[in-house]
N, C-alpha and C positions, 0 to 999 in steps of 0.2 A: 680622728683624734685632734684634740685642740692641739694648737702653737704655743708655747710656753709663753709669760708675760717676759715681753720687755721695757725697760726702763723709754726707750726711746719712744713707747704706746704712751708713755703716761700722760702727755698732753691731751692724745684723746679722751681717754678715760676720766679727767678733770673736766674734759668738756662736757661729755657724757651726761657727768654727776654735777655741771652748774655749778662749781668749784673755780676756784682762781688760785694761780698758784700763791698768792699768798693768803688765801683763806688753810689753803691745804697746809703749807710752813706753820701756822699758827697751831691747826689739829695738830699735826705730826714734833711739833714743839721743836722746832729749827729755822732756819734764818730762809728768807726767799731764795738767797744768790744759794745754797743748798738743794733746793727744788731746781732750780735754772740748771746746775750744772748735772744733776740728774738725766734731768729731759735730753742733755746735749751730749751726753755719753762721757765725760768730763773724769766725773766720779761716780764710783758706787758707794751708796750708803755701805756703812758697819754697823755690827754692836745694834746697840738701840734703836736708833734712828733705823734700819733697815727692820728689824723687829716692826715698830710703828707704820712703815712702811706698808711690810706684807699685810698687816693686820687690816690696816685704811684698804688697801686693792681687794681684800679678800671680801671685806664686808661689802664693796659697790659689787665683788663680781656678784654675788650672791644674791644680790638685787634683781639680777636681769636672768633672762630666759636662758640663755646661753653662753657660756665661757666667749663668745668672741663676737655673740648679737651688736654689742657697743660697739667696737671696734668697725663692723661696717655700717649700722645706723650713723656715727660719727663721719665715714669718708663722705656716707653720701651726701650726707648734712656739706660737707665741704664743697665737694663736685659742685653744687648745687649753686654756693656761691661763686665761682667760677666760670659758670653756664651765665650767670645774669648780665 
């Protein structure tokens, strides 16, 4: 069974998808320091912006093979730099 999405993933999944969080603020129609304080468990989106939200997550999950493929293709990407 997948792990449900958390807000604190979403830097990976911006990584993932070659996104910047202010490319993302721009799709999602809200400010960066919005995206920032998502990422850092700060705030959670409402209303609209959370709407937007799930809508943006759902269309990258849907892209890839697997609900959480991204999520470790993304660490390893990381590890990786950390090894060099």
């Amino acid at each position: 069974m997948a792990k449900p999405f958390r807000l604190t993933d979403l830097p990976y999944l911006r990584a993932f998808a070659g996104v910047s969080a202010g490319e993302l603020a721009r799709k999602l129609k809200v400010g960066v320091r919005d995206v920032e304080r998502w990422e850092a468990s700060e705030v959670i989106p409402q209303g609209a912006k959370m709407r937007r939200l799930r809508h943006w997550i759902a269309s990258q999950l849907d892209l890839m093979e697997g609900p959480e493929a991204w999520l470790r293709e993304v660490k390893k990407r990381e590890m990786k730099k950390f090894k060099m």
